[in-house]
Each structure stands twice: as C-alpha cells, then as structure tokens.
C-alpha angles and dihedrals in degrees: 000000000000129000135198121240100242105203109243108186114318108318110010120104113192138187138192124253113229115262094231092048092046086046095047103049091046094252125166135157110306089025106136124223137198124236114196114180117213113178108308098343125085110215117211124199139161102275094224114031095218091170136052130220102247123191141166126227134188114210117184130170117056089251109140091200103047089043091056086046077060109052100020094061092047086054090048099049085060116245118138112211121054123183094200113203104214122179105203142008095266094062089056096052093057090035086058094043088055098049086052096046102038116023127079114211097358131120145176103252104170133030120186118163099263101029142023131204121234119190147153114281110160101348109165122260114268089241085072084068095113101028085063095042086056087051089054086059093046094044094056083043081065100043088055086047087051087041096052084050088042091050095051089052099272103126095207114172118260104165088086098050086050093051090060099050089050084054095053096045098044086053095041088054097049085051098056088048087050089048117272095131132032125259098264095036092050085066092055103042089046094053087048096056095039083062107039090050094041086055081054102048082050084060092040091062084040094063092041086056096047118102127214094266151112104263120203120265094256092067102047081052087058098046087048086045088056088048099056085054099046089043088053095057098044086054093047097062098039094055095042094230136126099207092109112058092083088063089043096064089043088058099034088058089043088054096047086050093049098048097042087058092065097032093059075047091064117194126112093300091054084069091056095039079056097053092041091045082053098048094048092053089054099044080051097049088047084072093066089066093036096061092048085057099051093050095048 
C-alpha cells in the first residue's frame, strides 16, 4: 500500500496507519509504537506485545518426520499457542522429543488424552536474531570438526551438535516471520538458511553412514575441501565482504572433480563422496543469496 506525507509545522511529515492493522494489533489513541530503522526502511510494530498468535493442529501417522514438519513449521510461522490433536500415546511421545530437540523456548503445558498444548515459555528475544545465526555457523564448524575425526576412526557424537543447529534455524526462522527482519530481507535470508542447512543435513547423513573405521585420504581431502567452502562462506557473512566467492567457485568445481572421481570408482566411499559432493554445491549455491544481502 502507499501513503501521502501529510506536513505537519515546519518540519514534521506524517502519514496515516492502516485501519486493519490498527484493529488487528489492539491499537487506540495513546497507544505507543516502535520504530526500528534498518538501512533505508523504517519497521513499525506494536511497542508491547499484550496477545499472542493461537492455532490447532491435527497430526496423524507415527512419522517422525512428518510429526516435526508439523510442529516445527507452526512454530516457525510464528503463533504461540498451539492446541496440538493427537490420537494415541505414541504420537505424544515423538511430539514431546521434538519440542525438546527443536524448539527454543517452547514446552508442553498442558497434556489431556486426546490433545496437548504447546506454547512459548522463555523463547529468546527477537534482538538475539543475528547472535544465534551466527551460532548456527559455529555449530556446523563444529560438525565438520566431529566428521574429519569420524572419518579417521574416532566415533565422536554429532547428534548434539545437530540438534542445536536445528534449534537455531528453526528459531531464526520464526524470528524473521515475528519481525526481526524486513520483508525483502526476510527472502533472502530465508534462501540463505534453506541452503545452508540443506548443505548440513547433507553432512549429518554423511556422519550416520560413516563406519568406525580409518577412510582413504581422498576422503578426508574431500571432506577439507567442504569445509573451506563452508568456512568461506561463513567468513564471508560475518565480515560482510564479498572478496571470497571467487575462491568459492574455484573450489566448488575442485571439489566436484575430485568426488566424481571416486564416485565413477563405487564402492562404500562413492556414497560419501555424493553427500559431500551435495553439501559443497549448497554451500555454493548459499553464496547467490548471501551476496544480495550484503549488497543490500
């Protein structure tokens, strides 16, 4: 929508709010607002928060998967209060292990025989948007660390450390949707998440396929190679520069050489060389939404 400055005295423009948006935050007269500038946009939002979003949900099936697509993307979304419809016990039990896993701030508050309520309990503050991302990076940082022992026999834990990231993302997510970031920054941030998680999940499947044993050095190359990638890119967002993604396609299309190599070879290493191959092109392709951001 677009609105006309309206001169107010000498020096003061002013515009009109919209009447739905007024209506459906619970404004009035008196009522304060918080303006929050971010580059060239000015973001207004209700200055205390006094409601929260609440939504149902039915989940059915005993797919874990499919029962955290659930939940995770009505956290996400943003709503606050979830009145979850179980059928059974099982269902429960997941629901419960995914809350604690994957949701930041979140509980189970309420448990009846055929539903559950789900709601916000000491979620962190939105401002804490860019301190967690940052987390995220640091935490997949660490996963590489836990894959290159893993690779060289050393069965080190890594579901922890994923459980974390998933944490992260899902919150980081549900930030940009309450706010935290502006409409057109919130595409590209979300793009560069979606692939920066997908290249990780690609390492997460990596380390559950991996035996406790020694791997050839070709494997542990490809798996340093993925990490410079992944750690130019993480440089590269946390310094704000672009000097780095030329280095990032040289070593994108090295590690797609290398890999394919072992991958024509078969055998048990051709199925890491594939997820590794995977997670190198999205960390690669996490680069396209990153420069926009930068430049933004």
């Amino acid at each position: 929508m677009h609105r006309k400055l309206v001169k107010q005295g000498s020096t003061t423009l002013m515009i009109s709010l919209p009447a739905k948006w007024i209506k459906e935050n619970k404004l009035e007269k008196g009522s304060e607002v918080k303006i929050n500038r971010i580059n060239r946009n000015l973001i207004l939002s209700p200055s205390n928060l006094n409601y929260r979003l609440e939504t149902s949900i039915k989940i059915k099936g005993l797919s874990e998967s499919l029962i955290r697509t659930y939940i995770t993307n009505t956290y996400r979304r943003g709503f606050d209060w979830i009145k979850v419809v179980i059928e059974n016990e099982e269902q429960y039990l997941i629901l419960k292990n995914v809350i604690q896993t994957r949701l930041l701030g979140f509980e189970i508050t309420k448990k009846e025989e055929n539903y559950c309520i789900v709601e916000s309990v000491t979620e962190p503050s939105l401002d804490l948007f860019e301190n967690l991302l940052k987390k995220l990076l640091f935490n997949i940082s660490e996963l590489f660390g836990a894959t290159l022992e893993n690779a060289k026999g050393r069965k080190l834990l890594f579901e922890e450390i994923e459980e974390k990231i998933q944490r992260y993302d899902n919150f980081c997510r549900r930030a940009m949707f309450k706010g935290a970031k502006t409409s057109g920054e919130k595409e590209l941030y979300w793009a560069f998440l979606t692939l920066i998680i997908h290249g990780n999940r690609e390492l997460y499947y990596l380390n559950k396929e991996i035996k406790s044993k020694n791997y050839s050095k070709e494997i542990i190359v490809l798996i340093k190679k993925t990490k410079e990638i992944f750690d130019l890119i993480k440089k590269t967002y946390l310094d704000r520069k672009v000097d780095s993604f030329e280095e990032v396609h040289k070593l994108e299309s090295s590690l797609r050489k290398s890999a394919n190599k072992l991958i024509l070879s078969g055998g048990e290493e051709a199925v890491l060389a594939g997820y590794l191959i995977s997670a190198g092109r999205r960390f690669y392709q996490s680069g396209s939404p990153l420069f926009a951001l930068i430049l933004s």
